[in-house]
C-alpha positions in Angstrom: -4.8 25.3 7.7 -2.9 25.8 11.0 -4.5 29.0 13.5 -1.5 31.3 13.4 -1.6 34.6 15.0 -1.8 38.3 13.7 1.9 39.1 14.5 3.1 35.9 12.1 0.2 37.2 9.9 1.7 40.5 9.7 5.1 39.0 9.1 4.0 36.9 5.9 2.2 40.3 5.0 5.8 42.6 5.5 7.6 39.9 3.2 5.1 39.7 0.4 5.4 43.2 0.1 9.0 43.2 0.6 9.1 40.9 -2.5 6.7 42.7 -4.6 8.9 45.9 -4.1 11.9 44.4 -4.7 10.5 42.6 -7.8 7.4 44.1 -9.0 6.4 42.9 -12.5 8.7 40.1 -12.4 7.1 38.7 -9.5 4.6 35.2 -10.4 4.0 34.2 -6.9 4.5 33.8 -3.8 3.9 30.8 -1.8 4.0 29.8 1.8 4.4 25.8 2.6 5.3 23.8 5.5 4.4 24.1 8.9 3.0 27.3 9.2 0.0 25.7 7.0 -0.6 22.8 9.6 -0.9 22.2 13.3 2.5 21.9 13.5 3.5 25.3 13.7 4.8 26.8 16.8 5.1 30.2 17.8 9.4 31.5 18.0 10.4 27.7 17.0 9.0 27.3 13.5 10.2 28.8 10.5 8.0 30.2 7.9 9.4 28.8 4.5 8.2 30.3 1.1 8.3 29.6 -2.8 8.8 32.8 -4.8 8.7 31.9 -8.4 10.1 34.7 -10.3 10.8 35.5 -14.3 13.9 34.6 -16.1 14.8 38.3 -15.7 14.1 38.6 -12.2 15.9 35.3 -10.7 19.1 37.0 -12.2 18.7 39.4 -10.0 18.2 37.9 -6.6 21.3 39.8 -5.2 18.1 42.3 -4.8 17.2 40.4 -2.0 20.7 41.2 0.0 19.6 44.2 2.5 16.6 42.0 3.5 17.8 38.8 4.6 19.2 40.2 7.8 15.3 41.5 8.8 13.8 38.5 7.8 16.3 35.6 9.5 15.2 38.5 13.0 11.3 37.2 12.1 12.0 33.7 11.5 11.5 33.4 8.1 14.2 30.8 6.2 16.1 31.3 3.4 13.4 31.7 0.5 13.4 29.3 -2.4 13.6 31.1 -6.0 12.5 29.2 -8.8 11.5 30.3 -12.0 8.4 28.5 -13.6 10.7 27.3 -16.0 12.7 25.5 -13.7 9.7 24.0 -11.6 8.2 22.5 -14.8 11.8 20.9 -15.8 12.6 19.7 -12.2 9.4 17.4 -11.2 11.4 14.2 -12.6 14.6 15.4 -10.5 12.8 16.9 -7.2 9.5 15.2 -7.2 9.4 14.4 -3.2 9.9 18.5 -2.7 7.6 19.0 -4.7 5.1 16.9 -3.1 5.9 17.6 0.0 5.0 21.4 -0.8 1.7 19.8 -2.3 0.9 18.1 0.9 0.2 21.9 2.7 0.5 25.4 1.1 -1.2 28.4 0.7 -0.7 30.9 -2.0 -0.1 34.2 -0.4 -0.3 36.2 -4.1 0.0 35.3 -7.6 -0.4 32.4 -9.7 -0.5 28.7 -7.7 2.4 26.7 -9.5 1.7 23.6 -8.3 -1.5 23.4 -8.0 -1.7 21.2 -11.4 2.1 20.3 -11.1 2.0 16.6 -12.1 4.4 14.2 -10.7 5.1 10.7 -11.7 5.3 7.9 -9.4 8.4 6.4 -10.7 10.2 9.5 -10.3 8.4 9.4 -6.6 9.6 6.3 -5.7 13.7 6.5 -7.2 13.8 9.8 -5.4 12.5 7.6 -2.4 15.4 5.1 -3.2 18.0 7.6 -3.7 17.4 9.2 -0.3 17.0 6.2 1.8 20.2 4.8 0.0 22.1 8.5 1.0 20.3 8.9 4.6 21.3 4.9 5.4 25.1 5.8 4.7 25.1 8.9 6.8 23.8 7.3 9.4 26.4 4.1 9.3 29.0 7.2 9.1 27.5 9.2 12.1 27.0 6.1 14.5 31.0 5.4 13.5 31.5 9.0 15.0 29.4 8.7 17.8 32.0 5.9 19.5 29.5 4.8 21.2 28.8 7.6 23.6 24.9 7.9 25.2 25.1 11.6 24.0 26.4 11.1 20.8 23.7 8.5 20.2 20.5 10.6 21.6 21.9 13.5 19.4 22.1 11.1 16.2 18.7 9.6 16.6 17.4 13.4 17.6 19.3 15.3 14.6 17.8 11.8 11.9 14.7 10.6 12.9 12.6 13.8 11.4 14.4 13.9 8.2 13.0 10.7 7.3 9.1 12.7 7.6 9.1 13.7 3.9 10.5 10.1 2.3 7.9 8.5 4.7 4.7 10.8 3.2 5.6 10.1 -0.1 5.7 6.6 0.8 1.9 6.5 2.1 1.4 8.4 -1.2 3.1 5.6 -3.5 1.0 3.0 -1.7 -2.5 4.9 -1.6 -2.7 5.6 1.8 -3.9 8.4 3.7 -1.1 11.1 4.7 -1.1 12.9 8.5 -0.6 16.4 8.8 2.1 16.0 11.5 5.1 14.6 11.2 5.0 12.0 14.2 2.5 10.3 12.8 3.4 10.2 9.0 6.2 8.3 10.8 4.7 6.0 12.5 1.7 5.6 9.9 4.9 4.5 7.4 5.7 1.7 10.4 2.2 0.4 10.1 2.5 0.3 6.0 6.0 -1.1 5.7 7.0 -4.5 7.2 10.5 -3.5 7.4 10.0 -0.9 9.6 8.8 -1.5 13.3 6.2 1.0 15.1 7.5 0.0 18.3 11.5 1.0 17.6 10.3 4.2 15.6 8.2 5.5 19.0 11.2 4.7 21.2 13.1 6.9 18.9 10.7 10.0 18.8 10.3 9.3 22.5 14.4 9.8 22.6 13.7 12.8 20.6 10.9 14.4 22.5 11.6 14.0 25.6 15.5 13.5 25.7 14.5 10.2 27.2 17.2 8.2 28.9 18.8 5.1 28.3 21.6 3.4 28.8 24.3 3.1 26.5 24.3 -0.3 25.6 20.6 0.0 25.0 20.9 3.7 22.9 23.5 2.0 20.6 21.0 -0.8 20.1 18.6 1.3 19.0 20.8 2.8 16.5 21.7 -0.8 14.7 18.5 -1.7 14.7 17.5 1.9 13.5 20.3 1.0 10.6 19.3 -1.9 10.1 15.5 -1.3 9.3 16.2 1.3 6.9 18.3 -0.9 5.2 16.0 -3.1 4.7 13.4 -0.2 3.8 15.4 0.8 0.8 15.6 -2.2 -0.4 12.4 -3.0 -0.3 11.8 0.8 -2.3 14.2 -0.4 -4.3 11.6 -3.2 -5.8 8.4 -1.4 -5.7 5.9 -1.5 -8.6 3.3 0.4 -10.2 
């Protein structure tokens, strides 16, 4: 669990009760996830993101929630996700890599813990996978045609992409038994070590690009970005013919 400070402390504390006003007794939990339960989490950059899983009776009413949005976006705190326990139990077969993902780090800031014994199935993992790499890989065909070549068009690209891939790559490791790091550089590049199709060397270059708004010159940005293309192109495919 990540050492966050008493102000962000107080903050989770101000929107649990927030919620269990607004709600009361058809409140089932509330649940933080993300970065704010690893070492990733950094002080007026990071978002605190949270499950509230509410009765049937009290997700029809999340126009409660309204008047508070305005004093929570002023603390950082994103756009909460309400689910029902219904819905969670009914949407591991469509969602399975959120799920996960949520799995991976979370602490249960009151209530019952949802997904603690949420069970996920590996197919459901891996066509998910699939599905995501297939939809990310046309994107970035689409954003590269848009770039037209320009440096700053391709450092934004490979800036705006690379972390997205973070939670297809953890559950990844997970399909293939591997252990998963907390933070996301290096679930990205432990995925480059795993998979064949994907090189370790490329994948720094473009988290370099990312962190440190390294330059480069065009020709050798726009390489990048084929080859960038190119690998998880063959990545999916390779997804594509995994078996358990």
């Amino acid at each position: 669990m990540s050492s966050i400070s008493e102000k962000i402390e107080r903050t989770i504390k101000q929107f649990s009760e927030d919620i269990q006003n607004t709600f009361g007794g058809e409140l089932i939990s509330i649940i933080l996830y993300g970065s704010a339960v690893n070492e990733e989490f950094i002080p007026k950059k990071s978002d605190l993101n949270f499950l509230v899983v509410l009765a049937s009776k009290g997700i029809e009413k999340i126009d409660r929630v309204h008047t508070l949005f305005p004093k929570w976006t002023k603390k950082r705190i994103a756009l909460p996700l309400f689910l029902t326990r219904e819905y969670i139990q009914a949407s591991t077969d469509s969602y399975p890599i959120e799920f996960f993902n949520m799995q991976c780090g979370y602490r249960v800031i009151m209530g019952e813990d949802v997904l603690k014994n949420l069970s996920l199935k590996k197919e459901d993992i891996r066509l998910q996978c699939e599905r995501e790499l297939k939809g990310k890989l046309l994107q970035l065909r689409q954003v590269f045609i848009m770039t037209k070549g320009q440096s700053k068009a391709l450092k934004t690209l490979i800036s705006q992409s690379i972390v997205t891939f973070t939670s297809i790559f953890r559950a990844l490791l997970y399909l293939r038994g591997k252990e998963i790091p907390r933070e996301k550089q290096e679930v990205i590049l432990a995925a480059c070590r795993e998979f064949s199709e994907i090189e370790e060397a490329l994948f720094s270059e473009l988290l370099d690009i990312k962190n440190t708004g390294k330059k480069g010159s065009k020709e050798q940005l726009k390489t990048h970005v084929q080859n960038y293309i190119a690998q998880i192109q063959a990545l999916s495919e390779s997804v594509d013919q995994m078996k358990f």
